[in-house]
Structure formats: C-alpha cells, structure tokens
Backbone as numpy.savetxt, mean C-alpha at the origin, in Angstrom:
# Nx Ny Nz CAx CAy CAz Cx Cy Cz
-16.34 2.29 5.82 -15.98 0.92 6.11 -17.12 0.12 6.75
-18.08 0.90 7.17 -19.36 -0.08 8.09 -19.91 -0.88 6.75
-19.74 0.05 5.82 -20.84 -0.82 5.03 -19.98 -1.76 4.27
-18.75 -1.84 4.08 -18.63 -3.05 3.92 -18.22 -4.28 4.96
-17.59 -4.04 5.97 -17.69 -5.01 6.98 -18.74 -5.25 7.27
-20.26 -4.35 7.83 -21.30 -4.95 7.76 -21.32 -4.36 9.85
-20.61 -3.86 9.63 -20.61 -3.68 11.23 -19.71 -2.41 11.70
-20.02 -1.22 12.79 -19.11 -0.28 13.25 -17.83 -0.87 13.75
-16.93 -0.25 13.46 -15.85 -1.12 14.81 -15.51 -1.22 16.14
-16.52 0.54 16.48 -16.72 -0.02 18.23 -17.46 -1.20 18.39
-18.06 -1.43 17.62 -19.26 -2.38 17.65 -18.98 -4.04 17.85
-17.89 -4.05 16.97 -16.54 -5.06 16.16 -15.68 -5.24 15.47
-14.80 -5.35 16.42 -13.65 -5.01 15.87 -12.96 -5.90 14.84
-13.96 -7.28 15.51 -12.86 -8.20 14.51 -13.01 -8.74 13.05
-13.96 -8.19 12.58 -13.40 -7.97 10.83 -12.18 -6.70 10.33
-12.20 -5.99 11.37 -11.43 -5.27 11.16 -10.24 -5.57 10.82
-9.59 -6.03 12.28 -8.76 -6.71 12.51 -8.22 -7.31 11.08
-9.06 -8.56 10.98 -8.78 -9.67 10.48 -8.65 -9.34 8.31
-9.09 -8.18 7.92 -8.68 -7.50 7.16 -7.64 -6.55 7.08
-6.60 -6.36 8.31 -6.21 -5.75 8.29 -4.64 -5.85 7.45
-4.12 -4.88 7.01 -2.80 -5.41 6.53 -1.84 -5.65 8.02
-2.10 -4.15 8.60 -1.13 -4.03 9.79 -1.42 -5.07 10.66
-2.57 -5.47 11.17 -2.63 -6.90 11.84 -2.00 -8.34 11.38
-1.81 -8.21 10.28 -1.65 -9.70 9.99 -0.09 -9.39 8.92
1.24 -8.36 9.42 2.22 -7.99 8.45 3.41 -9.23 9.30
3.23 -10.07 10.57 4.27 -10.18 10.78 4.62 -11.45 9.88
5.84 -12.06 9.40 6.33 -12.68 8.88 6.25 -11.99 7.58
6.04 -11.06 7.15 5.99 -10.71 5.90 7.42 -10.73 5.15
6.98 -11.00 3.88 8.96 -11.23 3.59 9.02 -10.67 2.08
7.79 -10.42 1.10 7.59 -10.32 -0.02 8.19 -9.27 -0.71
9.15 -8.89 -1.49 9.62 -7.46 -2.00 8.08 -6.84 -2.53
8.27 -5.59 -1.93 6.85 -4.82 -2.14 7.17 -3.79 -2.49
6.89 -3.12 -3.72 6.62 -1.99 -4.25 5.65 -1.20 -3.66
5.37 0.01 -2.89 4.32 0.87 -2.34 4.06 1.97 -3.65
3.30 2.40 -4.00 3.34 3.20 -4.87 2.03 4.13 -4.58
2.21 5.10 -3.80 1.26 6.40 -3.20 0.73 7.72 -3.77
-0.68 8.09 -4.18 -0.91 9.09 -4.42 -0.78 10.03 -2.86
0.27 10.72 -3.14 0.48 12.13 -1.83 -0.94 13.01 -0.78
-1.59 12.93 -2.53 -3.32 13.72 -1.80 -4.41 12.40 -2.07
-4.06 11.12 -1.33 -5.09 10.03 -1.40 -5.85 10.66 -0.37
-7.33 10.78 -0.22 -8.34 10.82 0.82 -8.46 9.44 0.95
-8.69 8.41 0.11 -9.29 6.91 0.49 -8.62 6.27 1.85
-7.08 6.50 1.17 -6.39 5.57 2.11 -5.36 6.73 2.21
-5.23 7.80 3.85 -3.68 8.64 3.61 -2.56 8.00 3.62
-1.88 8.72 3.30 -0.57 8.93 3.33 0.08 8.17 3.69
-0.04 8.53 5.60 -0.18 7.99 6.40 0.05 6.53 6.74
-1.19 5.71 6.15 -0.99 4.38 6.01 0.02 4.23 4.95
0.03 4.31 3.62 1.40 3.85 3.38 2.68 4.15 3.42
3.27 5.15 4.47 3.99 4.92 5.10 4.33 4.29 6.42
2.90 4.03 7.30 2.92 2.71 8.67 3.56 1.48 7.87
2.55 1.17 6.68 2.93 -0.47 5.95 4.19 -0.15 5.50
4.73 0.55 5.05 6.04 0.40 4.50 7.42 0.33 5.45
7.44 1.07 6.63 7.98 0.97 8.08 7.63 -0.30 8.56
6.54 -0.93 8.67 6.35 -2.15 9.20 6.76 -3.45 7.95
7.07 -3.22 6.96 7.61 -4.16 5.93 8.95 -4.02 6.25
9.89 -3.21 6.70 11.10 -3.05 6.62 11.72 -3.45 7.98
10.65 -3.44 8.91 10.87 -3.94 10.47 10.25 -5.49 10.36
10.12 -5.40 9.45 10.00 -7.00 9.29 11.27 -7.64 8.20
11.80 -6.78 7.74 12.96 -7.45 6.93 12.46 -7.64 5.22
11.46 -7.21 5.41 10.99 -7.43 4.28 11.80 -6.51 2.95
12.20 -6.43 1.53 12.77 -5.81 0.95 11.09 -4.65 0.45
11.47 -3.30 0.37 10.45 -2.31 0.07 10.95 -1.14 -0.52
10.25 -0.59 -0.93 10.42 0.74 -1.76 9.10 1.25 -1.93
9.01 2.87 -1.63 8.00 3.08 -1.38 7.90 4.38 -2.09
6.71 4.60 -3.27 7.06 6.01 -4.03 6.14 6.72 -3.85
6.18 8.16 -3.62 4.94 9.11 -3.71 4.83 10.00 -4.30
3.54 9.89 -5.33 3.19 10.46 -6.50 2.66 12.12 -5.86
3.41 13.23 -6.27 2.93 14.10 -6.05 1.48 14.60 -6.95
0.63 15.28 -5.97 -0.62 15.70 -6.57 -1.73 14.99 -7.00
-1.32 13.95 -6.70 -2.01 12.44 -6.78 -3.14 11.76 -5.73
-4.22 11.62 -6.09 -5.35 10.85 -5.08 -5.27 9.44 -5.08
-6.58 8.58 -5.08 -6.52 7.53 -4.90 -5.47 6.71 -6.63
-6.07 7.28 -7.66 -5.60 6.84 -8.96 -5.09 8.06 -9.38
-3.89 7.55 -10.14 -3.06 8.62 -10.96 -3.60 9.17 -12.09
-3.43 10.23 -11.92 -4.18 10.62 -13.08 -3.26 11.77 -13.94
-2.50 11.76 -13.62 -1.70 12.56 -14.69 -0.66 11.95 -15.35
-0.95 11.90 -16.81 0.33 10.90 -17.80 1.25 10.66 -17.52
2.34 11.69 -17.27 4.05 11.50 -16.64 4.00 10.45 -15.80
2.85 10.77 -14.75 3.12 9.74 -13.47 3.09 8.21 -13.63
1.23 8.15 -15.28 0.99 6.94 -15.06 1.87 6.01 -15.63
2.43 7.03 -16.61 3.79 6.21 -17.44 5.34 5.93 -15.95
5.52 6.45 -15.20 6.57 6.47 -14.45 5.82 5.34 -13.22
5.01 5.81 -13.31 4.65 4.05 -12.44 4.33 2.99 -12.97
3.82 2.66 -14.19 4.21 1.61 -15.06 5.37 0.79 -15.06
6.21 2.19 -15.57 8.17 1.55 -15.59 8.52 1.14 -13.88
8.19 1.49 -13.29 8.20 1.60 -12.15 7.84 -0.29 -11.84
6.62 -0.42 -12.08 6.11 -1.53 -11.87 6.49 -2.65 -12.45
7.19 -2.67 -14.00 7.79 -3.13 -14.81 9.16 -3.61 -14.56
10.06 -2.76 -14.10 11.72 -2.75 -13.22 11.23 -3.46 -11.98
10.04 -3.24 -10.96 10.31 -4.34 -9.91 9.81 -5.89 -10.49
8.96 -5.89 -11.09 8.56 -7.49 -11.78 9.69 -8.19 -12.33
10.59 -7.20 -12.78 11.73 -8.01 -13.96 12.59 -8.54 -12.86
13.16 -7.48 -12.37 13.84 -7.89 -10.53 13.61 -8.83 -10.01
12.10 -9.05 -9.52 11.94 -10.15 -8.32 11.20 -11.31 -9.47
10.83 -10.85 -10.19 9.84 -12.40 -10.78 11.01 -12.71 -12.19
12.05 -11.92 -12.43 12.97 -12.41 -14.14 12.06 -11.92 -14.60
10.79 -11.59 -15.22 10.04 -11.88 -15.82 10.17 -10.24 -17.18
C-alpha cells in the first residue's frame, strides 16, 4: 500500500483513512452484494466480513458469499458461473434490470 498512497501509514495516515471503505461506511444504504474468495491474500477474509457487519449495522440491505478455494479472482468455472448468476439475480432485484 506505500506505493500506492505514496506514503507509510505511520508516517500518514490520512490517505489511508480517506480511502478507506470502513472510514467513510456511515450512512451507507446501498444493497451490496459481497462476493469473497475464502483464500484471498490481497484483501482477507477478514475484511469482507468487517464491511459486511458494518453494512448491516448500518441498515444497509447485504449478502455476503464465500467462494471456497478461491484467492483474489475466481478461478474455477462452477464458481465463475455461480457468481455471475449470482451477480445477475442481485442487478435484476435492485436495478429491474
């Protein structure tokens, strides 16, 4: 992350911050699909289950899925097809579309 903020975060914090999802979730209201690889190194677990707890303590409508065996991108067919439909059923839901 230094190299793209451009700075450590002991150093400074406040790009951090100010990129942050968890800093900036309150009023959030948006139906949000989470959709998680289980073995992400980029981003764990972890975080998307904080954001998804903090979407729901915000009232926000959420659903949150985790792709077993899965890193940052899915990479095994079943899944990429089941998160497709996946992605497809919440669009039709919240957008008609």
């Amino acid at each position: 992350m230094p190299d793209y903020f451009g700075v450590e975060f002991w150093n400074s914090l406040d790009p951090y911050i100010e990129h942050s999802a968890m800093f900036n979730i309150e009023h959030a209201s948006t139906p949000s699909l989470i959709q998680h690889g289980e073995s992400d190194e980029r981003v764990p677990i972890g975080q998307g289950y904080e954001l998804c707890n903090a979407l729901r303590r915000q009232g926000a409508t959420v659903r949150m899925v985790v792709h077993p065996r899965q890193r940052h991108g899915l990479q095994e067919p079943r899944l990429v097809l089941d998160a497709a439909r996946r992605d497809m059923e919440w669009f039709q839901q919240y957008l008609g579309k």
